[in-house]
C-alpha positions in Angstrom: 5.3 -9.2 21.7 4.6 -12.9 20.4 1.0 -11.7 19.7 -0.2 -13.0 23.1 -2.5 -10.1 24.7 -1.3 -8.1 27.8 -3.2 -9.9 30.3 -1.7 -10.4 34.1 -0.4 -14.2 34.2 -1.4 -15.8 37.9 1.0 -18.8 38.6 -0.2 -20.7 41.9 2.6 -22.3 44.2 2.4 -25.9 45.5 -0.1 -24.3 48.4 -2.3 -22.7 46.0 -1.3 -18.7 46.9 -1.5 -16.5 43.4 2.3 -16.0 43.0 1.6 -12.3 42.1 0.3 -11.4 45.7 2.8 -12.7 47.1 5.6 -10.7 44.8 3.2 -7.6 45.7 3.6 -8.4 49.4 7.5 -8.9 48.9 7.9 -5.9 47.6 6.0 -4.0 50.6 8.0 -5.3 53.0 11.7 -5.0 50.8 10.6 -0.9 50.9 9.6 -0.9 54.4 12.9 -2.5 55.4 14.5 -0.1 53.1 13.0 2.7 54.9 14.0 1.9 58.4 16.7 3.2 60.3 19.4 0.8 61.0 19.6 0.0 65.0 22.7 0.1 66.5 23.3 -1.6 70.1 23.9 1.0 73.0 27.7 2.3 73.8 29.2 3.2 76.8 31.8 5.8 77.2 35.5 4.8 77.0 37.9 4.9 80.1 36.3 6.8 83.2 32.5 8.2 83.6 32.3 11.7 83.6 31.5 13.2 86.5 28.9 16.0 88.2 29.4 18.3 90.4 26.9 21.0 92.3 28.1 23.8 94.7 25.2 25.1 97.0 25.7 28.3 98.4 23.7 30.6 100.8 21.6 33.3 99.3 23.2 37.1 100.3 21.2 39.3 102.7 21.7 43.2 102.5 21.6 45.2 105.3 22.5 49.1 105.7 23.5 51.7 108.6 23.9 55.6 107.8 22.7 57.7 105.5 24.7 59.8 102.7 24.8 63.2 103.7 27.1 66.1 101.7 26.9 68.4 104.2 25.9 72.0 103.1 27.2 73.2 99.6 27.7 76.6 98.4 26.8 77.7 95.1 29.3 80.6 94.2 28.7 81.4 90.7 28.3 78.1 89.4 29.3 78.9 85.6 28.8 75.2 84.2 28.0 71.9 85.7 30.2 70.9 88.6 30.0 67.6 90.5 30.4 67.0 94.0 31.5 63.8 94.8 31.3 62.3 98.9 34.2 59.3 98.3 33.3 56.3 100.5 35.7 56.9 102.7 33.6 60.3 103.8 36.1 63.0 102.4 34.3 65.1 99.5 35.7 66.2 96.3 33.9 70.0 95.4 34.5 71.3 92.1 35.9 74.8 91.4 33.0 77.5 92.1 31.4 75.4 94.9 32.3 75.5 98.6 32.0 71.9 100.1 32.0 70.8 103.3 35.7 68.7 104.4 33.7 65.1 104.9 30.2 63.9 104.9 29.0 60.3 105.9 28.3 57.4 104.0 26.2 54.3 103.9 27.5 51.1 105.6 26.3 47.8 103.7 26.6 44.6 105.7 26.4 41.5 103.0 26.5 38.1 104.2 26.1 34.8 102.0 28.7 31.9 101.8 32.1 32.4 102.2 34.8 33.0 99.8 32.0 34.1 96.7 32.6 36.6 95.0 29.8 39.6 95.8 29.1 42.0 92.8 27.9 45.5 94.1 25.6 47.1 92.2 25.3 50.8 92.5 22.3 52.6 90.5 21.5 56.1 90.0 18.1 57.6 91.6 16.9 60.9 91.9 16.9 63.4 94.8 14.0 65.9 95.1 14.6 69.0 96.2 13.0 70.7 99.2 11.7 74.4 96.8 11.3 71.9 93.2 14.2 70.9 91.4 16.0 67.5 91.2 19.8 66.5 91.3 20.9 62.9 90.0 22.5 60.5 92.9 24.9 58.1 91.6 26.6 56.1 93.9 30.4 55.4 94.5 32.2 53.2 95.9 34.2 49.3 95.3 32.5 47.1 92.7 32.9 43.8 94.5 33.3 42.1 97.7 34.9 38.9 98.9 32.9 36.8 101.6 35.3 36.0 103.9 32.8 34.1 106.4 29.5 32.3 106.1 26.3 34.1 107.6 27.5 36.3 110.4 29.2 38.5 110.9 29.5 39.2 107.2 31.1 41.9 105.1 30.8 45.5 105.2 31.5 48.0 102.8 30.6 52.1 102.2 28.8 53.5 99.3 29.5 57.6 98.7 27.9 59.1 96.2 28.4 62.3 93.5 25.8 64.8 92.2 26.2 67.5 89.6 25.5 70.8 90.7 23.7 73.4 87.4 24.2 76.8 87.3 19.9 76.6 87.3 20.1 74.5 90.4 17.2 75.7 93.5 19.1 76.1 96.6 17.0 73.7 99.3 17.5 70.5 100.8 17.4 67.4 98.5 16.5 63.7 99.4 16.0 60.8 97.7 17.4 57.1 98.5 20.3 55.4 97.6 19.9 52.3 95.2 22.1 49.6 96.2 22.0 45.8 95.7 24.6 42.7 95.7 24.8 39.5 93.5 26.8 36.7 93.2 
């Protein structure tokens, strides 16, 4: 420049602090400032709070009376898979080439939670073992839902049929299993 070598120039203030520290230490804190986030002050909602709510209700208890029976079914020269379905109010539906029995008796759930919920039945299929080998598939029938209409006792009841399909390969013999039944809200 004016031939004067490139050499750092130290200027002390009236206290006697090297001006280029403090310029340094300036510049430090100007970047840190730079970097922080910007505080706002706290807000509060405008008109009414929000509110909360919690309904508590009773957990459901499952009880059962009866068994599904079908009653004795003949096999007369089952061609093709044919299903026999026991309806939940007892009366059975018997495919062509089977002879059926006019009712059977069903499975009588008793459900009991808090009243006016909605109770989801849930129905799943199991398998029934014959009494000479063989299996048939048990799914059950019957409503999808229930409406509490009382806390605890007495409850609700409802009935659960069920329907198998009969093979032309099917062993004559007694079959059993159980019937898979549960309820949610």
């Amino acid at each position: 420049m004016d031939g004067l070598p490139d050499q750092p120039v130290y200027f002390r203030n009236q206290w006697g602090i090297a001006m280029t520290k403090f310029v340094k230490i300036a510049a430090v804190a100007a970047a840190v400032l730079a970097a922080a986030p910007a505080v706002a002050a706290p807000v509060g909602v405008t008109g009414a709070p929000p509110t909360a709510t919690a309904r508590i209700i009773k957990p459901l208890t499952l009880s059962a009376t009866g068994a599904l029976n079908f009653g004795t079914i003949v096999m007369n020269g089952v061609t093709a898979n044919r299903t026999v379905t026991l309806n939940a109010d007892t009366s059975i539906t018997c495919a062509a080439e089977l002879v059926c029995d006019a009712n059977g008796t069903v499975v009588t759930y008793n459900v009991r939670g808090t009243n006016n919920q909605l109770v989801t039945i849930i129905k799943t299929p199991t398998t029934l073992n014959g009494s000479n080998g063989g299996t048939l598939q048990l799914t059950p029938v019957g409503q999808a839902n229930v409406l509490l209409t009382s806390s605890g006792a007495p409850g609700d009841n409802f009935d659960i049929g069920g329907s198998i399909v009969i093979a032309p390969a099917t062993i004559d013999g007694v079959y059993t299993g159980t019937v898979n039944v549960t309820v949610d809200y």
